[in-house]
C-alpha positions, 0 to 999 in steps of 0.5 A: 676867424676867431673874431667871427665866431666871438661875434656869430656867439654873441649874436645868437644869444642875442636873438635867443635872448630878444625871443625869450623876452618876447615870449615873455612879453606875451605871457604877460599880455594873456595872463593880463587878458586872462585877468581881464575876462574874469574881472568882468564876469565878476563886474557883472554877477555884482553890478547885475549890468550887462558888460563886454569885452571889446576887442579890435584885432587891426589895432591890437587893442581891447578895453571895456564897455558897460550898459543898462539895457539887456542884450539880446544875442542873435539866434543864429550864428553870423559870419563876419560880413553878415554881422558888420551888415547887421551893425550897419543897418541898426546903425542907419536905422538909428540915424534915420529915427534921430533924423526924424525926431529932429525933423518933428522937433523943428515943425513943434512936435508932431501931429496932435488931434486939434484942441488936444495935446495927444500925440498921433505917432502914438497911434502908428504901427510899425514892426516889432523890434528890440532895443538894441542894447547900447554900451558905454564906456567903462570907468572903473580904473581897474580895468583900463584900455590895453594896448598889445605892443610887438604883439597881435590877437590873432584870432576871437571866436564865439558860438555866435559866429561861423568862423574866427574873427580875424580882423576888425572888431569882435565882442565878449558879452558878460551877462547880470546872471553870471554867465559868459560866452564860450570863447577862444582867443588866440594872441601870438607875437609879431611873426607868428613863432609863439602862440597863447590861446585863452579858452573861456567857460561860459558858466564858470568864467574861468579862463584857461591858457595853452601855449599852443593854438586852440582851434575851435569847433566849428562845423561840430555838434555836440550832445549834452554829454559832450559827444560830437553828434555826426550825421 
């Protein structure tokens, strides 16, 4: 009897033990993800880019991408389905104009007016669209990829979508004037047992961390005064 309980005793201070260091372990990733978002606010208010915060909750990764072009951010808020579709049809929609030039480059170009090098495409008109930002890699090596280990990103949320993103991708934008996007993310290790979340100030950048879990306003409107408007 007394063998056993030596061995229930070391037992549980082993589990106590590998908890702490767990919750360790997580603290560390959101103060590290915490230092992530505000390094890129700054990135961006210096280098006047446009930069973004890629996070992939399947894989329970993040890391960083830069590019040149402005973004525009949809008007209206997305679910995640509606998102994923729009990204799928830019993404044909790219294709099919590479295809295109490809085709043109392999007859000598396109159609000109005989006698002239006056390109005839010029002359069509087709729909208004924006340029669509592209990112790039970013590489600066103060800010590498990250992966979580024995950890998850639970959850990203952004005025921009309808609800949390939960699986798949999500994205943070940093903006050349200084500003950011309000976000909550939400990291908590394998079994669900301790949770951080990271609110983060769209004007100052500043990133606060609750050992808790941070639901977002969703379904809320608030007035300027930071009143919830209720209809």
């Amino acid at each position: 009897m007394l063998v056993l309980m030596v061995l229930a005793l070391i037992a549980g201070l082993g589990v106590k033990g590998l908890r702490t260091i767990t919750k360790s372990d997580l603290r560390a990733a959101t103060t590290h993800l915490s230092g992530a978002v505000r390094y890129l606010f700054d990135r961006a208010s210096i280098t006047g880019k446009y930069h973004r915060l890629v996070i992939d909750l399947t894989e329970g990764r993040y890391w960083a991408e830069v590019s040149d072009d402005r973004f525009y951010a949809p008007n209206e808020a997305e679910s995640q389905a509606d998102r994923r579709k729009r990204e799928n049809d830019e993404a044909a929609s790219d294709e099919e104009q590479r295809k295109r030039l490809e085709k043109q480059n392999a007859y000598g170009g396109s159609p000109t007016i005989s006698g002239s090098s006056f390109d005839l495409s010029k002359l069509e008109v087709g729909e208004f669209r924006p340029r669509r930002a592209r990112f790039a890699a970013f590489k600066e090596t103060a800010l590498k990829p990250v992966t979580l280990k024995k950890l998850k990103i639970r959850s990203v949320y952004t005025p921009r979508m309808t609800e949390p993103v939960t699986s798949g991708r999500a994205y943070l934008y940093f903006y050349p004037l200084g500003q950011t996007e309000p976000a909550i993310i939400t990291l908590s290790d394998a079994a669900g047992e301790s949770v951080y979340s990271l609110v983060v100030h769209p004007i100052t950048g500043r990133v606060r961390i609750y050992n808790s879990e941070v639901l977002p306003p969703t379904g809320r409107q608030y007035d300027d005064e930071g009143n919830q408007i209720v209809k």
